[in-house]
C-alpha positions in Angstrom: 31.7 -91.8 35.4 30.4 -90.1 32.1 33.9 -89.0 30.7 35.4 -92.2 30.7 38.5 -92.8 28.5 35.9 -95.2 26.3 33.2 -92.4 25.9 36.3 -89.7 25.3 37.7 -92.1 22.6 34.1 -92.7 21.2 33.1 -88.9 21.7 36.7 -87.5 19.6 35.7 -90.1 17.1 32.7 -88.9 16.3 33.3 -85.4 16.3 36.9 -85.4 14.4 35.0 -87.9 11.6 34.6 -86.5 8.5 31.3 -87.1 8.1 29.4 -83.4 8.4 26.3 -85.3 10.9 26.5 -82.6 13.5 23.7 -84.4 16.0 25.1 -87.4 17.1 28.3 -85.7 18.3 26.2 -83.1 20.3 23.5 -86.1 21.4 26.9 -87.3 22.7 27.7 -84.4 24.8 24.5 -84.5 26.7 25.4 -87.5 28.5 27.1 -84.7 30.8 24.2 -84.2 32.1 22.0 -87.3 30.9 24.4 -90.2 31.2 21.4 -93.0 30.0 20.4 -90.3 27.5 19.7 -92.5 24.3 20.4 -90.6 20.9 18.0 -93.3 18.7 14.9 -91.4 19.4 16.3 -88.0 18.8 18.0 -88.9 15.6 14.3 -90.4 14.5 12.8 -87.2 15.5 15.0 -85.2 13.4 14.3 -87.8 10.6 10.8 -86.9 10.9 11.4 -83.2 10.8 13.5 -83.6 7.6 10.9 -85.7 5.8 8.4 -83.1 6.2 10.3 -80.3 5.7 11.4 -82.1 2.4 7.7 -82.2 1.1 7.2 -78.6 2.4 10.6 -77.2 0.2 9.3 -79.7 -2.7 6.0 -78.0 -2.2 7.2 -74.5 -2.3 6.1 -71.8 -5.0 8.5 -69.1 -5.7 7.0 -65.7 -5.7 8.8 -63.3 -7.4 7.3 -60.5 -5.3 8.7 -61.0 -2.2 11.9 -62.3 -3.0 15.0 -59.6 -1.8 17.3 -57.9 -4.7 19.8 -60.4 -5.8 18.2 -63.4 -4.6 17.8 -66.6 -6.1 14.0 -67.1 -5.8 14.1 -70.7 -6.0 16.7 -70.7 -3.0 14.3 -68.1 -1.2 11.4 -70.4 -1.8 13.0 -73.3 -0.1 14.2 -71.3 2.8 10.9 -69.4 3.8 8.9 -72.9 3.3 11.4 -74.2 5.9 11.3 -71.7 7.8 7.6 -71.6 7.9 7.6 -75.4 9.0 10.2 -74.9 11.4 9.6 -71.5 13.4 5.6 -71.4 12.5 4.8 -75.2 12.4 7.3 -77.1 14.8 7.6 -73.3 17.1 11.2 -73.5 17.9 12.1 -69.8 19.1 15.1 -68.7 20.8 15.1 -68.8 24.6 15.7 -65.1 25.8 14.4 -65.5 28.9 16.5 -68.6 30.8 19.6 -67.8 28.2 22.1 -69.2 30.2 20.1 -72.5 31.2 22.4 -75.5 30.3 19.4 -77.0 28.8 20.0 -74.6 25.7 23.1 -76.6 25.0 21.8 -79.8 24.8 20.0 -80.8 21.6 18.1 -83.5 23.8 16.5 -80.5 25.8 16.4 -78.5 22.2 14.1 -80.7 20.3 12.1 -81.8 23.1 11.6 -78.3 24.5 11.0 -76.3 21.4 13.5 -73.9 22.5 17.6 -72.7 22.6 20.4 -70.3 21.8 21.2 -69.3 18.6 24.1 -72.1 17.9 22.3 -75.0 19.3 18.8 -73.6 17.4 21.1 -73.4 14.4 22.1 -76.9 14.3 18.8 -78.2 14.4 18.5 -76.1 11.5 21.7 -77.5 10.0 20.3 -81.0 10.3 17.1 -80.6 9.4 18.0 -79.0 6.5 20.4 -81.6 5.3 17.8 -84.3 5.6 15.8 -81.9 3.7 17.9 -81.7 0.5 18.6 -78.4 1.1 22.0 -77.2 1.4 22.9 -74.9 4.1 26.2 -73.8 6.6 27.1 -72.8 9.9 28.4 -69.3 10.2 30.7 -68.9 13.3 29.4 -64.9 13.9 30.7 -63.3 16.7 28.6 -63.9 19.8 25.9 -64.8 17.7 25.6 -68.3 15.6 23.9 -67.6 12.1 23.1 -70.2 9.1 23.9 -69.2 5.7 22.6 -70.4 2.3 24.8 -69.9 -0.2 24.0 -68.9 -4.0 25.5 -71.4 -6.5 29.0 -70.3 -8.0 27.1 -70.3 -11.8 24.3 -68.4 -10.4 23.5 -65.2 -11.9 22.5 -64.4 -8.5 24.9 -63.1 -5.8 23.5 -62.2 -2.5 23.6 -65.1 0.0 20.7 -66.0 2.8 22.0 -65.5 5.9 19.7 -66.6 8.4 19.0 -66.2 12.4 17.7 -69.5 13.7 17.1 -67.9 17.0 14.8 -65.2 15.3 12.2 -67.6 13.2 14.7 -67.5 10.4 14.9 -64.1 9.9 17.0 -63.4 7.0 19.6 -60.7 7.7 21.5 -57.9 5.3 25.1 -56.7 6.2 23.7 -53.8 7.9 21.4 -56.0 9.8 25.0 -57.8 10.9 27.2 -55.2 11.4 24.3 -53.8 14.4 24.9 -57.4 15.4 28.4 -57.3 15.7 28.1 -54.2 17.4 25.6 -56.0 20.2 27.5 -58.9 20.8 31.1 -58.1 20.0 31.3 -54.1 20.4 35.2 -53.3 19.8 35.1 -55.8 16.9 36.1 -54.4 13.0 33.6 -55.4 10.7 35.2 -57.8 8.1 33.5 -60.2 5.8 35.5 -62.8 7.2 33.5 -62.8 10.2 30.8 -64.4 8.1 32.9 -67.7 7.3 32.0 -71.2 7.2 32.1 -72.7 10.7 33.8 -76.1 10.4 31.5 -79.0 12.5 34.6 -79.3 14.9 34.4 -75.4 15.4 30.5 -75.8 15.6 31.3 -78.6 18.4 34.0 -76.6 20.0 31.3 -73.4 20.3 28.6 -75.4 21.7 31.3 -76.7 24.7 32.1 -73.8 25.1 29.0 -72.0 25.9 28.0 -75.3 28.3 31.2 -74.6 30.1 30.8 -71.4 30.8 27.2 -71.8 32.4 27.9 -74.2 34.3 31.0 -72.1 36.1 29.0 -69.4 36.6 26.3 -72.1 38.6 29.4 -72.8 40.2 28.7 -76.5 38.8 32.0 -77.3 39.0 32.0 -81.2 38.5 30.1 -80.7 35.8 32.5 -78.0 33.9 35.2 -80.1 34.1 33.8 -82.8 32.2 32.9 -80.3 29.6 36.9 -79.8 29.7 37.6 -83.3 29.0 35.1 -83.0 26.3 37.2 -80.4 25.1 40.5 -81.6 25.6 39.4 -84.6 23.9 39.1 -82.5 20.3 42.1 -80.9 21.1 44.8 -82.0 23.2 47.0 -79.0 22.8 44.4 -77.1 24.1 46.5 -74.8 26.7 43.0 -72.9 28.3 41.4 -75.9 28.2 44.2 -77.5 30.6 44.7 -74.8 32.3 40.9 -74.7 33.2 41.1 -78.1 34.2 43.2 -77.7 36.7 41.8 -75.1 38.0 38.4 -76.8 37.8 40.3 -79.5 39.9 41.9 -77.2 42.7 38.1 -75.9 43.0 37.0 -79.6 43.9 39.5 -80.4 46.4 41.2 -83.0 43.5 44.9 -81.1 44.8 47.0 -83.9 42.8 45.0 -83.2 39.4 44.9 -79.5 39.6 48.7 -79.8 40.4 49.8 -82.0 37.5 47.5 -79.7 35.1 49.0 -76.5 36.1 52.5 -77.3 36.0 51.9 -78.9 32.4 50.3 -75.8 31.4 53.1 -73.3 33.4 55.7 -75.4 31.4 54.2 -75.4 28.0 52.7 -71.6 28.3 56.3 -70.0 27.7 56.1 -66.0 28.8 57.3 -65.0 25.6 53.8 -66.3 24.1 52.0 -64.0 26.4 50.2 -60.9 26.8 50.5 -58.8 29.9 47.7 -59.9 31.3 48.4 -63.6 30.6 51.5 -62.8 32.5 49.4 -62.0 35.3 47.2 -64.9 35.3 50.1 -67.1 35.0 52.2 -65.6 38.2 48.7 -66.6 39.9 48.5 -69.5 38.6 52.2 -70.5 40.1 51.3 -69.0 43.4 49.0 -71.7 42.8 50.8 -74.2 42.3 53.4 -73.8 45.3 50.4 -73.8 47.1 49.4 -76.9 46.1 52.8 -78.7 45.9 52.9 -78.1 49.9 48.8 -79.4 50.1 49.9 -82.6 47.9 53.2 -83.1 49.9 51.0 -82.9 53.3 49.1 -85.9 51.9 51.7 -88.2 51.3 
């Protein structure tokens, strides 16, 4: 069994640590799918990747020609020589074409495949980066992970990098973001609060997420409902998360699981925290549950 309490306790651990190591965490999660998956190799490769790209940024010349209005061209330097290495040398590109394959979620599959979505493509980015010397961040963007580079507070420079690691590293202006938005998150007000920092638990949290998701629309459930654990794991308040795990359960014939998960949830989602159409799901989810109080009864 891959979500054991020991690999829960061991997976939490390492993604609740303080320490900002975003790979061993997701190496972690790919035992989901590769339960004998061994991280060593993959945290090696990455070692490799940073080394290089660390003589590449120490290599770089800054031309002031190219570098965009408000710019630190040092910082600009750096970035386009490792994004050169990464998206021309190493040819990591974002996966359009099989988006949804679980494979995009996994940084085993990532590295070894060249190819992902933007958040998974961003961490290698993250990590490579960091074992580069230079210091980048996770921006949790609406339906679309970016990277950002930020310009030192004594800088007489002001204009951050924000950078898509699923388009080569292209380096994106507001305007360039708000038509973003607008793909991905159309109904969403602009704010420049949508460019925050993303935390490595919310990083963590994002990547489940997406995994869960394409594996209930394979109709993997088994699958899906370790991702839940996963998730459960980082957060044990979680109400969706046990909500989905019970229903994850009912789906799967487990009728004593899905029927303590519900009635948790029912209890602890009070109506008076709810939207209308949470009202609606929940009335469905207690049909649910009477259904399966009369299932679990049958069986003992």
């Amino acid at each position: 069994m891959v979500v054991s309490e020991e690999f829960l306790r061991r997976f939490s651990a390492t993604a609740l640590s303080p320490d900002p190591e975003l790979a061993t965490a997701a190496l972690l999660m790919a035992r989901v799918a590769y339960p004998k998956l061994d991280a060593g190799p993959y945290l090696d490769q990455l070692d490799r990747l940073g080394r290089e790209a660390a003589a590449r940024v120490a290599a770089a010349r800054v031309e002031d020609a190219d570098v965009p209005a408000r710019v630190d061209p040092v910082a600009y330097a750096r970035i386009s020589a490792l994004n050169e290495y990464l998206f021309n040398d190493q040819r990591f590109v974002g996966n359009d074409v099989q988006y949804e394959d679980p494979r995009n979620s996994f940084l085993n599959d990532v590295l070894d495949r060249r190819t992902g979505i933007p958040i998974t493509l961003g961490l290698v980015y993250i990590e490579v980066a960091r074992r580069a010397g230079v210091d980048v961040e996770g921006v949790n963007f609406p339906g679309h992970f970016l990277v950002r580079c930020r310009m030192r507070p004594d800088s007489p420079y002001s204009r951050d990098l924000i950078i898509d690691a699923h388009h080569g590293g292209a380096l994106l202006t507001e305007a360039m973001c708000r038509e973003l938005l607008h793909k991905h998150a159309d109904g969403t007000v602009w704010d420049q609060h949508l460019l925050g920092h993303a935390t490595k638990l919310q990083i963590l949290v994002r990547m489940l997420l997406n995994l869960k998701r394409s594996y209930v629309r394979m109709y993997s459930f088994p699958q899906a409902r370790d991702i839940t654990e996963l998730l459960l794991a980082l957060d044990p308040s979680a109400l969706n998360e046990l909500r989905d795990r019970g229903l994850l359960a009912y789906h799967l014939n487990d009728f004593s699981s899905a029927l303590r998960d519900l009635q948790t949830y029912l209890s602890l989602a009070t109506k008076s925290e709810l939207d209308q159409e949470e009202r609606d799901e929940r009335a469905q989810i207690w049909e649910h549950v009477k259904s399966l109080r009369r299932r679990v009864a049958s069986l003992n």
